[in-house]
N, C-alpha and C positions, 0 to 999 in steps of 0.2 A: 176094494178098489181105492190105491191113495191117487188122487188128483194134484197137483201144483199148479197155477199159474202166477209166471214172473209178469208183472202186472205195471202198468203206468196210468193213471187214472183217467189223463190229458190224453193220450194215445187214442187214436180213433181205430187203431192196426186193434190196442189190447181190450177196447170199448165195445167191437165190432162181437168181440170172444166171448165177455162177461154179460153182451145178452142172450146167446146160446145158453152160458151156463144159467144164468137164469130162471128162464124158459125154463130149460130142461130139471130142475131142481134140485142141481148136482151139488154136495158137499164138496166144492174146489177153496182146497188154501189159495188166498192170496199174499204174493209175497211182491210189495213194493222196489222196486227200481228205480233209484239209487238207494242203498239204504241196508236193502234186504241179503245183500250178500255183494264179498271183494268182486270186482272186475276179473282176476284170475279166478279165483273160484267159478265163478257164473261161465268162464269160457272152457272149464274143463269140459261139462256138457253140452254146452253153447259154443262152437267155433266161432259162428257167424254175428256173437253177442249183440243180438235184437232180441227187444219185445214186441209182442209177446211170445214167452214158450210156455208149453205145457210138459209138465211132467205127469206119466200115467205109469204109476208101478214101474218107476227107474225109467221108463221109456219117455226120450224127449221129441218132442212135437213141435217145430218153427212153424213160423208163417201165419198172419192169421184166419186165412182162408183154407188152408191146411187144415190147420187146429179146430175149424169149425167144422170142415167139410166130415174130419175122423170123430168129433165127439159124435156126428151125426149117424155113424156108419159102424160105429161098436155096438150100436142097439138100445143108446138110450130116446126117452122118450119124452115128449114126442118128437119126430122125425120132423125135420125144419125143412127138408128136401123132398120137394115134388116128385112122382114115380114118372110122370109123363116126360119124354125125353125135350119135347120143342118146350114145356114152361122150366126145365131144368136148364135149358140152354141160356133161355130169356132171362132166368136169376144168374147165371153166368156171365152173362153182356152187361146187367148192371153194377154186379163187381168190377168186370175189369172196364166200365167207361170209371167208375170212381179212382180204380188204382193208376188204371192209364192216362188217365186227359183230365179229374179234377186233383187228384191229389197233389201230383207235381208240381202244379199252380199254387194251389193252398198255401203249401211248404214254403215257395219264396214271399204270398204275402204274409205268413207270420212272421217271417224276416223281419219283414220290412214295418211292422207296426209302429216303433217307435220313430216321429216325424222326424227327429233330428238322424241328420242324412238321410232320408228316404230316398231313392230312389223312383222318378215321378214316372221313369219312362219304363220302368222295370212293372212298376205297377200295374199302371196301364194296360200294357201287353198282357202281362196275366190275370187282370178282372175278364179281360178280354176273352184269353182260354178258356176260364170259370164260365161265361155265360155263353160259350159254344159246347161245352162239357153239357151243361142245363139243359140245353136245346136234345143233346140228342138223348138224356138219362130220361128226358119226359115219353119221347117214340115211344120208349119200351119200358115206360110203366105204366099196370092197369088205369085206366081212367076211370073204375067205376066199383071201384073196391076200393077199402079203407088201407090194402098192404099193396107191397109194389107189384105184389103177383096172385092174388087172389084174397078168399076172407080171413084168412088164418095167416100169423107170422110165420115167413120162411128166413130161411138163408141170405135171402137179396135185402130185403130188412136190416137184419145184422150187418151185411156188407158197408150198405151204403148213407145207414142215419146218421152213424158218429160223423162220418165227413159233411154230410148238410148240415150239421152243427154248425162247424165251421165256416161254412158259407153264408149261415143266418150272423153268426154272431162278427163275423171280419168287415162285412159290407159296409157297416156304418164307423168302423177305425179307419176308413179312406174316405169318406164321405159318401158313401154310395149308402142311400136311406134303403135298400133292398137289392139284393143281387137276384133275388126269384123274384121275377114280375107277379102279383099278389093273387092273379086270376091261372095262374099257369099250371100245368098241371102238376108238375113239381112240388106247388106250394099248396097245393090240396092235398097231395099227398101226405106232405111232413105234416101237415096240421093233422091229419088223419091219424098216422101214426105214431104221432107224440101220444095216443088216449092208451097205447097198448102198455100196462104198467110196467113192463120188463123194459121196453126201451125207454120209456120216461125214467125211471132208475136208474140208467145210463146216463143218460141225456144231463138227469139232475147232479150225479156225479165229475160229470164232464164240465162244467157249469162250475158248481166250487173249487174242482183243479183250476179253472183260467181264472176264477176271481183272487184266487193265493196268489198264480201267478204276477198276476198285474197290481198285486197288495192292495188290495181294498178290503 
């Protein structure tokens, strides 16, 4: 079984993928984008040329919820998906509040980091989405477990920590000393599941991407 994934280290889409792989203790190449192959080359099998993809023995796999959902579902192990249909659905809700209502926010405040020309009103309106997003990612996650959905890392884990990355680490590039109110449940959560070592290996990867970034 060859594996590939086209990889972005900063990517929370490719970050969300590489704790599955992880977890599961799969020999996947990682192959960096940009760098690791032409822009045509990559869309020969990539129409849609996003990361992340996964290559599985010539077979290519977009999306990263896809790409998790099927390492999930070919049989390896352990299985990151609940068998119960109502907590499969709940780690489903927590994906797509992250894809639907935080992420799109995120994206224009990375935009917007650097102060000169900020946009102040643009800002605003989207910390604003970010901490409506919060409100409802807390509903439906466990309050009394260390994962979003019980004691073992699932799926909704991968989904949604690369992006609270982001949300810890943007709040203070606008002056917001915190976007998770500290007692919330949200931020019990990520403190909880910052100790699971598969996503802390993400987390800490994600982490030296944005500090190249911003050349420090």
């Amino acid at each position: 079984m060859t594996m590939i994934l086209y990889n972005a280290q900063l990517s929370p889409f490719a970050a969300r993928c590489r704790i599955a792989i992880y977890a599961k203790s799969l020999s996947v190449e990682m192959r960096n984008i940009p760098g690791a192959i032409s822009e045509e080359a990559f869309a020969e099998f990539a129409p849609m040329r996003k990361i992340p993809l996964l290559v599985h023995d010539g077979y290519s796999v977009p999306e990263s919820e896809v790409i998790c959902e099927y390492l999930d579902e070919i049989g390896t192990q352990p299985r990151l998906m609940p068998d119960n249909p109502r907590i499969r659905a709940q780690a489903r809700i927590i994906a797509r509040i992250g894809d639907l209502y935080l992420m799109p926010s995120l994206q224009v405040l990375f935009g917007q980091i650097n102060p000169v020309g900020r946009d102040s009103h643009l800002v605003a309106k989207n910390l604003q989405e970010v901490s409506r997003a919060l409100v409802w990612l807390g509903h439906y996650l466990d309050d009394d477990t260390p994962y979003a959905i019980g004691d073992t890392l699932s799926l909704a884990d991968c989904m949604i920590m690369p992006q609270l990355f982001f949300v810890m680490e943007l709040g203070p590039l606008f002056g917001e000393l915190a976007l998770v109110p500290k007692e919330s449940r949200v931020a019990r959560y990520y403190a909880h599941a910052l100790k699971d070592r598969y996503i802390a290996r993400v987390i800490a990867e994600m982490k030296e991407a944005l500090t190249k970034l911003q050349g420090h």
